[in-house]
N, C-alpha and C positions, 0 to 999 in steps of 0.2 A: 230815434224812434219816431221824434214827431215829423223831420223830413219825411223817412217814408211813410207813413201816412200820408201824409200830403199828395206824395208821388205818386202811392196807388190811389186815392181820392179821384184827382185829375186823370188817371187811367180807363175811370168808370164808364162805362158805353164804348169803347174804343175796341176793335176788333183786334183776335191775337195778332195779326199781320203786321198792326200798326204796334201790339207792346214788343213784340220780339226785332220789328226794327230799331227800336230804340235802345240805345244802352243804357240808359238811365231807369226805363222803366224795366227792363230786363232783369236789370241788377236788383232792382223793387222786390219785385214779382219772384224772381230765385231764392230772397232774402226769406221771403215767408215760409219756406220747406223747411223743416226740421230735419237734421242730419242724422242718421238711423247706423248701425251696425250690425254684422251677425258673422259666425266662425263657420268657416269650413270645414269638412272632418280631418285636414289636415292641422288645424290649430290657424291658420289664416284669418284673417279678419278684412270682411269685403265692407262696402259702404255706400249708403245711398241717400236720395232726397224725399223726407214722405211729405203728401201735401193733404189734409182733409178737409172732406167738405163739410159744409154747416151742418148738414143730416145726417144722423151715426145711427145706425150702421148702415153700409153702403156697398155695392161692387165696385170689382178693385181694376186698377189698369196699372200692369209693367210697362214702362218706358225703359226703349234701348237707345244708348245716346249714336249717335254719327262718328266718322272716323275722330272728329275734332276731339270727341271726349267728353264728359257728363260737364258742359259750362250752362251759363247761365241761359243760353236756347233752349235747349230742354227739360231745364227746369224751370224755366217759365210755362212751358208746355204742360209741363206736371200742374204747376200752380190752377193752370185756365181749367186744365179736369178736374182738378178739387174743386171747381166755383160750379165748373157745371155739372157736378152731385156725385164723384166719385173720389175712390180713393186713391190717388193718383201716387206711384213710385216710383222715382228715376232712378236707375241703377247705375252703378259704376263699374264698368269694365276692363279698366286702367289704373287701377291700382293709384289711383288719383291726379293721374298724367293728364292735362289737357293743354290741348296744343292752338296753335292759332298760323302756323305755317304749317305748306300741306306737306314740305321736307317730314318733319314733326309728328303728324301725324299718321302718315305712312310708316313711320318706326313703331311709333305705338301699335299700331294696327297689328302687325309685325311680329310685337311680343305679345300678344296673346295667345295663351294655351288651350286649346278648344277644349279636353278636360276641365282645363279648373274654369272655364266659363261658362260652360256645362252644370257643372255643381254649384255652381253663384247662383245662375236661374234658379236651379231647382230650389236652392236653397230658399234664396228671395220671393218663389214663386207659392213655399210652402210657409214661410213667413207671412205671407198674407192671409191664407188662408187660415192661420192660425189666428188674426189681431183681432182685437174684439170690435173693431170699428170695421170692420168686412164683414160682408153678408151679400149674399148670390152669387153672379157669378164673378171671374177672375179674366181680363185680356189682356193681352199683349200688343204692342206697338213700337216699331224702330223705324230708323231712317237711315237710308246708305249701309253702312255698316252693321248699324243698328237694326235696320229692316231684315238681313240676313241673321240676324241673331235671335230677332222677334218671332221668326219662323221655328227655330233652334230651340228656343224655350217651349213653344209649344212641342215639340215633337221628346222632348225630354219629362214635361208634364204636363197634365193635362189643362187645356184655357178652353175656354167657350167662345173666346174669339179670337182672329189672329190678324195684325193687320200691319201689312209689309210696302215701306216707300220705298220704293226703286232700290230691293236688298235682294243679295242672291240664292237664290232659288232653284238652282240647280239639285233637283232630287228627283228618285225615281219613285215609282210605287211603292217598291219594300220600303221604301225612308218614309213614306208617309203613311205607313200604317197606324201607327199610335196616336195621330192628330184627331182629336175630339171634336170640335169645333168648326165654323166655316173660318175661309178665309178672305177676307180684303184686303186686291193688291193695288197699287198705285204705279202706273207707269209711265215713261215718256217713249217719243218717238224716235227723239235725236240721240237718248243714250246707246254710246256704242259698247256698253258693258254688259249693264242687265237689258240684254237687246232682244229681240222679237221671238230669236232662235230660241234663248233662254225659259222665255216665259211660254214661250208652244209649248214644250217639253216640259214644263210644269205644270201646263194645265191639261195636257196629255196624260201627265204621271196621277195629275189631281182627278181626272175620271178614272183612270184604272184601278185608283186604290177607293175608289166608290167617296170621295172628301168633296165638297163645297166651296167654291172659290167662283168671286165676282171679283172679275181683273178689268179696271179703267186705265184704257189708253188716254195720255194727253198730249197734244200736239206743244214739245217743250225740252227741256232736260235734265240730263241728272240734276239732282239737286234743285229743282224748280221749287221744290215749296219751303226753301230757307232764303226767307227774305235778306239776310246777311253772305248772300250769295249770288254772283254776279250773272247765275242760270236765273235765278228768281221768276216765275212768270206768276205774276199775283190772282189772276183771274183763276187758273187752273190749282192755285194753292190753297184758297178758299172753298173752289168746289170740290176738295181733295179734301178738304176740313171737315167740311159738312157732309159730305158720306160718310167719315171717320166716325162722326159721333152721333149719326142716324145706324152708323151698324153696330157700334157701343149699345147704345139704348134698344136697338131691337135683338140683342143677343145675349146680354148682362142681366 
């Protein structure tokens, strides 16, 4: 305990860029989430990371992890929203698979049942809403994988905010009729996935269904804002940050 102390100590002023390149502070920083539970209606038991802030009660942010899997990146990312005044929940979508080859994680990916991660969100989406350390409103956030799932949660319950890294988006009008909330997307130039075609067409479907969406291009690629990522572009991952939780705080 008194190492990490120590470890978060010397963390202190350091921007997330600099703790999520670290392993050492990452593994800190993950350590401090408290590990959470809750049953599906089929008797399943799903699992996550909650992280709270100093000030109770608070609005809430769902985190959706990347194809990699809920590791210590994203709940470090949890952790930095619990400091900066929310109550921050990394979810698990992997039935506690995380992977670190993209062999790996392309499986995992793979075995996910859009049903039962459909009723995890909700689940976990209504879990929050219920905690007595939540109060206002509730948003979501993913990345890669995650960012298309972050979209997914909102559209299964309702968020006040929705905010998608380079995850797919591929919907029409009818599919985004139930979204509450705006949306903030995060995009690059050189991904030939979630590519230009994709997000026209989303932000086409996002006027016609009358929804809210500020989508930033960044000149960069998939994957640009995980610093443990050989896309990495750090300039664009920070200014990706700080809209993040400029549109948290003006919508929560």
């Amino acid at each position: 305990m008194l190492a990490r102390r120590t470890v978060l100590g010397g963390a202190v002023g350091l921007s997330l860029a600099t703790i999520l390149a670290d392993p050492v502070l990452r593994r800190a920083w993950a350590a401090g989430l408290a590990p959470v539970s809750a049953t599906l209606s089929g008797g399943q038991t799903v699992k996550a990371a909650l992280g709270l802030p100093a000030v109770k009660p608070a609005a809430a942010v769902l985190l959706v992890h990347e194809w990699w899997g809920l590791n210590d990146q994203i709940k470090s990312v949890a952790a930095s929203l619990a400091e900066a005044g929310y109550v921050a929940l990394a979810i698990d979508l992997y039935d506690g698979n995380v992977a670190t080859k993209p062999g790996d994680a392309r499986k995992f990916m793979g075995q996910v049942d859009a049903a039962v991660a459909t009723e995890t969100l909700q689940t976990w989406m209504a879990w929050l809403r219920a905690h007595d350390a939540v109060s206002g409103g509730l948003g979501t956030i993913g990345w890669c994988f995650g960012g298309g799932w972050s979209l997914n949660a909102s559209l299964a319950a309702p968020a006040e905010a929705t905010i998608v890294y380079y995850g797919n988006v591929a919907k029409d009008a009818d599919q985004l009729a139930s979204l509450k909330g705006p949306v903030l997307g995060h995009f690059a130039t050189g991904d030939q996935w979630i590519n230009k075609t994709m997000v026209g067409g989303f932000a086409a479907a996002m006027k016609a269904a009358g929804k809210s969406l500020d989508a930033h291009w960044y000149e960069a690629n998939h994957a640009f804002a995980n610093p443990t990522s050989a896309r990495y572009d750090a300039g664009d991952a920070k200014l990706a940050w700080e809209r993040s939780l400029a549109f948290l705080k003006a919508n929560l």
